[in-house]
Biotite code that builds the C-alpha atoms (Angstrom):
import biotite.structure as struc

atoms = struc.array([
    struc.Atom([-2.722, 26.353, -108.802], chain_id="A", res_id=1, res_name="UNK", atom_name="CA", element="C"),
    struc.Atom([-6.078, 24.567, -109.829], chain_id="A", res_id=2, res_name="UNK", atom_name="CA", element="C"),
    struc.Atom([-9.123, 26.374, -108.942], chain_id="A", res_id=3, res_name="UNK", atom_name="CA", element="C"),
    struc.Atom([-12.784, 25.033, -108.911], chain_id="A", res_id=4, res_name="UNK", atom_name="CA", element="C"),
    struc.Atom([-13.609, 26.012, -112.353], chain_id="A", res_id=5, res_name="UNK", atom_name="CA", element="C"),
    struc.Atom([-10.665, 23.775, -113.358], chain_id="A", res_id=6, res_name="UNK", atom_name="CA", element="C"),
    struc.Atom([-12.134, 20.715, -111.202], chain_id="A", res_id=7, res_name="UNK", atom_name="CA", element="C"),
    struc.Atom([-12.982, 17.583, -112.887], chain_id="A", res_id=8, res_name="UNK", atom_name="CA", element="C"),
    struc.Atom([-16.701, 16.793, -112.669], chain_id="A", res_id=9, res_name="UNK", atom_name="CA", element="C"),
    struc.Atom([-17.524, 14.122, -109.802], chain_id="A", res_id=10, res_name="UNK", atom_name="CA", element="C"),
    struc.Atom([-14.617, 14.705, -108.094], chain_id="A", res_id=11, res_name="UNK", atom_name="CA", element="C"),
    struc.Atom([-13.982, 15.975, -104.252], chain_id="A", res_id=12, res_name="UNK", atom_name="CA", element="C"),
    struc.Atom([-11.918, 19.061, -103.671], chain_id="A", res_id=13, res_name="UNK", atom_name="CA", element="C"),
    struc.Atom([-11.066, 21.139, -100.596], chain_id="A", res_id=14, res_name="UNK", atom_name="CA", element="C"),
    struc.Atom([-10.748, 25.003, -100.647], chain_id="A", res_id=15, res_name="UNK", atom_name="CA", element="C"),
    struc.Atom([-7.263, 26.170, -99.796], chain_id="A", res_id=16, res_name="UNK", atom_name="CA", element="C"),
    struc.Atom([-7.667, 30.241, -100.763], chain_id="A", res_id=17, res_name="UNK", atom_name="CA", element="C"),
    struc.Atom([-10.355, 32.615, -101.923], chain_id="A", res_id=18, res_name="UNK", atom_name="CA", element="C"),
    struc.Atom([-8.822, 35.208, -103.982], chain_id="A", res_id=19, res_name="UNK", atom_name="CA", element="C"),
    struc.Atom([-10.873, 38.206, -104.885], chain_id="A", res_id=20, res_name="UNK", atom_name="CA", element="C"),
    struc.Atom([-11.769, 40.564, -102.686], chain_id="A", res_id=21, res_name="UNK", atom_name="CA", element="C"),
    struc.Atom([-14.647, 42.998, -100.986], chain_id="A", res_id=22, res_name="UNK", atom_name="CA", element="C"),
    struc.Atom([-18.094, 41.951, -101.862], chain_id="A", res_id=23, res_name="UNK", atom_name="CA", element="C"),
    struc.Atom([-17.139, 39.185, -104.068], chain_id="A", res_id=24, res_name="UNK", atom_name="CA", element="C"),
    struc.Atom([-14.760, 37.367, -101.438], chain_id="A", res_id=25, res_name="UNK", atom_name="CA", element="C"),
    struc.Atom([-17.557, 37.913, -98.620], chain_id="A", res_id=26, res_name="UNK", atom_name="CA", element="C"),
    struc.Atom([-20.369, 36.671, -100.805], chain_id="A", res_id=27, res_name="UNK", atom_name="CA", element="C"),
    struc.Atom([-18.432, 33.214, -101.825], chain_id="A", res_id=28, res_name="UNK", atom_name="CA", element="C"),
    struc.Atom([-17.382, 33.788, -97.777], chain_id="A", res_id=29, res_name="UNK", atom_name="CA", element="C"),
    struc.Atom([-20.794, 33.350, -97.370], chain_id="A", res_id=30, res_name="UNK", atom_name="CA", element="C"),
    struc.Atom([-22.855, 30.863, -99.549], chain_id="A", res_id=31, res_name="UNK", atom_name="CA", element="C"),
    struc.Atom([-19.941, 28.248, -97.207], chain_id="A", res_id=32, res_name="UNK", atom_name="CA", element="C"),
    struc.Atom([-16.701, 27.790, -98.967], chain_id="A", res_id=33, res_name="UNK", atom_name="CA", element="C"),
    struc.Atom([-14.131, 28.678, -96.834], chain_id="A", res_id=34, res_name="UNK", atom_name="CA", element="C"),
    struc.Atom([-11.183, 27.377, -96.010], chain_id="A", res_id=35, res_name="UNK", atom_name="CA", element="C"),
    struc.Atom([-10.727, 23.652, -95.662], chain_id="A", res_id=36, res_name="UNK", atom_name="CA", element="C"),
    struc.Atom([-14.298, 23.353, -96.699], chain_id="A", res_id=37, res_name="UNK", atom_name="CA", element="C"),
    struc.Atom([-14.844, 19.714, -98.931], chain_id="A", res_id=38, res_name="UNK", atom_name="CA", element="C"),
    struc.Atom([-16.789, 20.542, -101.926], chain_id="A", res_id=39, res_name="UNK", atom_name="CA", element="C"),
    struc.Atom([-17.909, 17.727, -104.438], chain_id="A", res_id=40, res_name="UNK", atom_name="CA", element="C"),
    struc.Atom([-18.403, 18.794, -108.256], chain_id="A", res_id=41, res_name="UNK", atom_name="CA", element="C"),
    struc.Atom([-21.324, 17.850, -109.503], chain_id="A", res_id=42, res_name="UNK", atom_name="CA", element="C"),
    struc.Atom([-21.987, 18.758, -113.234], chain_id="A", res_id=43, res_name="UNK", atom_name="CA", element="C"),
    struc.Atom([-21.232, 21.555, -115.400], chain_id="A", res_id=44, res_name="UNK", atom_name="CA", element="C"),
    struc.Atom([-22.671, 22.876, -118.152], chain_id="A", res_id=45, res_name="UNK", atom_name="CA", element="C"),
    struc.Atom([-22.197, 22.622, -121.390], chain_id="A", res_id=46, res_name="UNK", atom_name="CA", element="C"),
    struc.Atom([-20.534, 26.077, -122.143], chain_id="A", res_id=47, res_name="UNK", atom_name="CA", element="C"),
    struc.Atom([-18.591, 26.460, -119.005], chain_id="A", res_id=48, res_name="UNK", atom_name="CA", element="C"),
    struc.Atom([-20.903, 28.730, -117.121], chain_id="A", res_id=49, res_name="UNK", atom_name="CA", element="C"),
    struc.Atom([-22.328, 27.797, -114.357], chain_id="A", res_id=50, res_name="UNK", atom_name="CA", element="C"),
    struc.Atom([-21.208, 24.980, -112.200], chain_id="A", res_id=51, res_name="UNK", atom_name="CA", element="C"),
    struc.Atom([-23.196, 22.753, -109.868], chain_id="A", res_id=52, res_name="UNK", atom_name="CA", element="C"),
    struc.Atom([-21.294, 21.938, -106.570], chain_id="A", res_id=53, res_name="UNK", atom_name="CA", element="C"),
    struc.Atom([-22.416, 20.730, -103.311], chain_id="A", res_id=54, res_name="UNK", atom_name="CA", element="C"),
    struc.Atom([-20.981, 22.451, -100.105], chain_id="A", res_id=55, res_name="UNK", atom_name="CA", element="C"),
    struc.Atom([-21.853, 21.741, -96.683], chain_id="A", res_id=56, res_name="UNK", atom_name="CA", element="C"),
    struc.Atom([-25.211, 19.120, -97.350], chain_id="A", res_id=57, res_name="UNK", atom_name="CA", element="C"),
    struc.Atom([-26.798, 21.745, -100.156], chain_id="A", res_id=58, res_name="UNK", atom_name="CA", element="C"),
    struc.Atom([-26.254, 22.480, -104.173], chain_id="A", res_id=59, res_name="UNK", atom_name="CA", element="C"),
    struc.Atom([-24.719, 25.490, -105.107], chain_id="A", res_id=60, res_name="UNK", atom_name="CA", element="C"),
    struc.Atom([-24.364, 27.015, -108.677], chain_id="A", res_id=61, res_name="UNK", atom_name="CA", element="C"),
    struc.Atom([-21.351, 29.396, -109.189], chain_id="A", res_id=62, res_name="UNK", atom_name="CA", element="C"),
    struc.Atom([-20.609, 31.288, -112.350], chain_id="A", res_id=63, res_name="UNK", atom_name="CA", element="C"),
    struc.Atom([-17.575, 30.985, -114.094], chain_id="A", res_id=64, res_name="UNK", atom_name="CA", element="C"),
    struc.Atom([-16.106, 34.115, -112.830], chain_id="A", res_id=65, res_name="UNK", atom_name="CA", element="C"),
    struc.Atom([-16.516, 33.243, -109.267], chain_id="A", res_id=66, res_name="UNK", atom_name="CA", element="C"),
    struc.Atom([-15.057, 29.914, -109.465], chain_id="A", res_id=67, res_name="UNK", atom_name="CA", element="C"),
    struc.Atom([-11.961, 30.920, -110.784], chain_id="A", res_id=68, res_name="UNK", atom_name="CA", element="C"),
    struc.Atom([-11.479, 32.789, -107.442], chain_id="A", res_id=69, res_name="UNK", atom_name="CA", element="C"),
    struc.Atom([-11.527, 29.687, -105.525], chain_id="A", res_id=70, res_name="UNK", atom_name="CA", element="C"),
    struc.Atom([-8.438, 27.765, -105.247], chain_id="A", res_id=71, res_name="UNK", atom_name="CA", element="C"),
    struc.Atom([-8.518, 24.139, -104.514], chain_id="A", res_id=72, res_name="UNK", atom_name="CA", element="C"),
    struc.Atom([-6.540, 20.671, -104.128], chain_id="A", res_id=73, res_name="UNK", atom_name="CA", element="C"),
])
């Protein structure tokens, strides 16, 4: 299972699952990435934490924490 965090920088991925749940699933639910959604990687930072994607035409920084919830191919 790869997940976003694990994503290679410059790279296109699709979202296949959101794990998580509650609040946290309906909040990544909501800033777009859902299912089959293409999401293109572009830069993270130097520790880790966050990363810069861009979903649906605008940039999106997740933490971490919240990428790791998002499983992708």
């Amino acid at each position: 299972m790869q997940t976003l965090k694990d994503a290679k920088v410059g790279s296109t991925v699709a979202v296949v699952k959101l794990h998580g749940e509650g609040a946290v699933k309906r909040r990544i639910m909501d800033m777009g990435l859902t299912k089959g959604t293409q999401v293109y990687i572009r830069k993270v930072a130097p520790l880790g934490d966050p990363v810069e994607v861009t979903v649906r035409g605008y940039e999106l920084s997740l933490r971490k924490a919240d990428a790791e919830l998002i499983e992708v191919q």
